[in-house]
N, C-alpha and C positions, 0 to 999 in steps of 0.2 A: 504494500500500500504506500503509495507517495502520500508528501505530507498535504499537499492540494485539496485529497480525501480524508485528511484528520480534522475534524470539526474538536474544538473544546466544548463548543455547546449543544447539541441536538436542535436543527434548526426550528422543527416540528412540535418543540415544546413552547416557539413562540410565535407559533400560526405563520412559521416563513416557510414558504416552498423550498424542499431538498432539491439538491441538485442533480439529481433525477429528475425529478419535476420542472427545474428549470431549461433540461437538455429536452427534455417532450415540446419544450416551447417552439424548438427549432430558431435560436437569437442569432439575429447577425447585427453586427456591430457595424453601423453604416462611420462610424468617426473615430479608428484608432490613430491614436498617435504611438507606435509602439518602436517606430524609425528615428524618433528624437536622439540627438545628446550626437557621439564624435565617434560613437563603435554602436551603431545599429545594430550589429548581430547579439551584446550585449544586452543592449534594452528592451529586443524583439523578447529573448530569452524570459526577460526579467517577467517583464509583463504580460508574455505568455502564461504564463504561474498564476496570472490571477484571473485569466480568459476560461483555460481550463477549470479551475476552481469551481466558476459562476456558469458552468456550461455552457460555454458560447460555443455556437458552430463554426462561425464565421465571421472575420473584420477585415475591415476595407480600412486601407493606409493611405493617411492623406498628404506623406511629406515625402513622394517618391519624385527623385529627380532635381533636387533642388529644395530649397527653404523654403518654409513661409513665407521671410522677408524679400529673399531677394532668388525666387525661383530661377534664376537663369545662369547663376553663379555657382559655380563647382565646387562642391564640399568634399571631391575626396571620398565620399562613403557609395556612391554611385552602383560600383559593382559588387561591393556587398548587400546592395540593397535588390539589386539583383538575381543574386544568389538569394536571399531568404524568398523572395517570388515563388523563385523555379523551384527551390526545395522544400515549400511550406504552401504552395499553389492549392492544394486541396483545404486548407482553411484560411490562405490570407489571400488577399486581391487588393492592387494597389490603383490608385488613381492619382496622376504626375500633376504636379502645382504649374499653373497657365497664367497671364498678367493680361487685363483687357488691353494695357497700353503695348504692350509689344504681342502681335496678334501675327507675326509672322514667324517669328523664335516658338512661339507658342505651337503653332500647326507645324513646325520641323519636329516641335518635341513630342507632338501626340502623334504622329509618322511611325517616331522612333519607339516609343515606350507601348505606344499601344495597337497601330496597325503593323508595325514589325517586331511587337513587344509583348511582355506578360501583362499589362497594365488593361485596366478594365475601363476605364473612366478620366475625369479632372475635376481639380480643387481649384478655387478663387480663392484666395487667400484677404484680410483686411490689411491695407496698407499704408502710409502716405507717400509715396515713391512719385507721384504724379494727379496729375486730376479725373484721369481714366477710372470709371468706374463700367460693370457689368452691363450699365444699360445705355454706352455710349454706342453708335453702328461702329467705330472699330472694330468693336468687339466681336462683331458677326461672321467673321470668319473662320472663329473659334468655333462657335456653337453650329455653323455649316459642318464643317468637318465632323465634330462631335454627333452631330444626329446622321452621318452620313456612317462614321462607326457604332451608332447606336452605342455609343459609352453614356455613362453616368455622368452628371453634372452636378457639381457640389459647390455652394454658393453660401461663404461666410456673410452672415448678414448683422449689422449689429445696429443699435440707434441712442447712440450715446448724449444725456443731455448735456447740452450748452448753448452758444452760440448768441447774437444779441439781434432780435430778442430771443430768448433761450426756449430752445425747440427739441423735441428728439428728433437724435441725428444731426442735431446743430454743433456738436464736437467730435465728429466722427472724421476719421481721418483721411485725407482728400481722396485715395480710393479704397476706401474702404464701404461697401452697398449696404445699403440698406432695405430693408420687404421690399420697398416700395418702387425702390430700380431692379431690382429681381423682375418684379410684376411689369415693368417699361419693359423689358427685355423679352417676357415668356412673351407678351399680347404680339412681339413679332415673328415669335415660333410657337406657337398651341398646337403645333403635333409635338414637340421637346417636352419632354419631362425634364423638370428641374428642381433640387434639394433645396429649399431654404434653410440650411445651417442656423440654429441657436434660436429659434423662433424671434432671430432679430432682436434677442439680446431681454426683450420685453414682450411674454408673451399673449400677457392681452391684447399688444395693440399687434406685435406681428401675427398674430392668429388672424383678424380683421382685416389688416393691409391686404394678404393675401387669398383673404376666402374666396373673391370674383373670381380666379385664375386657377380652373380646374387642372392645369398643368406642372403645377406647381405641389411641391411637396413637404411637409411640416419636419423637424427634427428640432427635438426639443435639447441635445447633448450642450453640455456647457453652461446652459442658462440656469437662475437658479432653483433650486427643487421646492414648490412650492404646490401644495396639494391641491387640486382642483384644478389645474394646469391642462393635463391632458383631458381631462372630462370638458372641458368649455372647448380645447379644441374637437373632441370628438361632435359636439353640439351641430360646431358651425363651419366644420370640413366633412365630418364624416370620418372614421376609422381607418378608409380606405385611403388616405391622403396624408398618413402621421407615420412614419419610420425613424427607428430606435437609434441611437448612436450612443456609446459608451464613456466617449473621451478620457480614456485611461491611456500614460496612468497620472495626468493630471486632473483625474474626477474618480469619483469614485464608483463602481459598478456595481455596488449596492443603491446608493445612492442615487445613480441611475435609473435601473430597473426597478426601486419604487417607485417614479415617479409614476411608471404604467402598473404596476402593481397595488399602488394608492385608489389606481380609479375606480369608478363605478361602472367596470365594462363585463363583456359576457367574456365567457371563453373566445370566441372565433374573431374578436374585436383584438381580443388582446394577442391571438398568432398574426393578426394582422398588423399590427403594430412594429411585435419583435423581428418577423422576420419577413412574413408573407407580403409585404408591401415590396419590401428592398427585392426580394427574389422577382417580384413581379417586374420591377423595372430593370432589373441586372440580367434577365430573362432571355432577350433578344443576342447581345455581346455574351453573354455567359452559351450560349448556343452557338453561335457563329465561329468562338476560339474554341468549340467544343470542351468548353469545364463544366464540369456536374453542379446543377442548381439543387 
């Protein structure tokens, strides 16, 4: 028995799902950061230990290829991150970080990583590098390619208050989106499905921003855990339109998975959630590079 499987407490003595029961769920982790830090194969490692643990099936890497900050700049960790793909392909899938302002380096990179590559999808990152944001027509080049790969489209959205007069999203950083440029962007692709990461930081109001744009998809990962969360988005999306993201291991996957475990949903609300949504969209690309959904 590894120690993953050594519980000190019996989780069932405090009405929490074993991990058995969590693995029934079929979770897939639509937001691991598990590529961070300067030895990826180290961190993948680490924070594997806690995927297993919580029965996750499946997480999607969102720092393949480049950084957050500055996606296009060489870290050095490139072909190790490579290697955990190819060797860990049956439960990890990566999606390589793209910048609306450089929309040409961007489609070289999704060429490379994901039509000639292990990579499944791409990450929008929040940044202030420039004033390009997701829902500029630069940007349309990116998301051509991308829906022509049927890859995944992950879209950090945040709406941070400031600004004079102070607004959310009035201190956000000059590219970094908001719901509301997500929503500019889907209304000129509505056949693209698209992730709204962090329910935009606020998710009363990004659950709203977003409700009109049936293309668009909720992920609560990041934001903070606050009960009745996912039940107001189920309300005013629907179940069918909210997928899980873990954000470990700077969040916690307990923490996480109550947020959908807190709700007031049925069984088949909550597979839809954990995983049945993400597979549904990962569905088409997860077929085409022939990987098992």
């Amino acid at each position: 028995m590894t120690d993953w499987q050594t519980f000190s407490l019996n989780p069932a003595d405090y009405g929490l799902p074993s991990r058995d029961a969590l693995r029934q769920l079929r979770i897939w982790d639509g937001h691991y950061h598990g590529f961070l830090g300067s030895d990826p194969l180290a961190q993948h490692a680490e924070t594997m230990h806690y995927v297993e643990r919580m029965g996750i099936e499946r997480v999607f890497a969102l720092e393949i290829g480049g950084s957050l900050e500055k996606p296009f700049a060489p870290t050095g960790i490139e072909a190790q991150q490579r290697e955990i793909l190819e060797r860990d392909g049956h439960r990890v899938s990566g999606l390589v970080c793209v910048d609306p302002g450089e929309p040409e380096q961007s489609v070289e990179k999704m060429v490379n990583w994901i039509r000639q590559g292990p990579c499944v999808g791409i990450k929008y990152a929040g940044h202030g590098r420039h004033e390009f944001r997701v829902s500029h027509p630069k940007n349309d080049a990116i998301i051509r390619l991308a829906a022509d790969l049927q890859a995944i489209i992950y879209v950090h959205t945040w709406l941070k208050v400031g600004g004079s007069p102070r607004t959310p999203g009035g201190s956000n950083l000059s590219g970094e989106a908001t719901p509301m440029d997500l929503v500019t962007l889907a209304k000129r692709f509505p056949d693209v499905p698209f992730i709204c990461g962090h329910t935009g930081g606020d998710w009363e109001l990004g659950i709203r921003a977003i409700q009109s744009q049936p293309n668009i998809f909720l992920e609560f990962a990041g934001s903070d855990p606050h009960s009745g969360a996912v039940d107001l988005a189920v309300r005013e999306l629907g179940a069918e339109r909210i997928v899980w993201g873990g954000h470990g291991p700077s969040r916690s996957y307990a923490t996480e998975l109550s947020k959908v475990l807190d709700a007031d949903l049925t069984h088949e609300q909550r597979l839809q959630i954990l995983g049945g949504n993400l597979r549904r969209i990962a569905g088409p690309i997860f077929k085409k590079k022939g990987y098992k959904v």
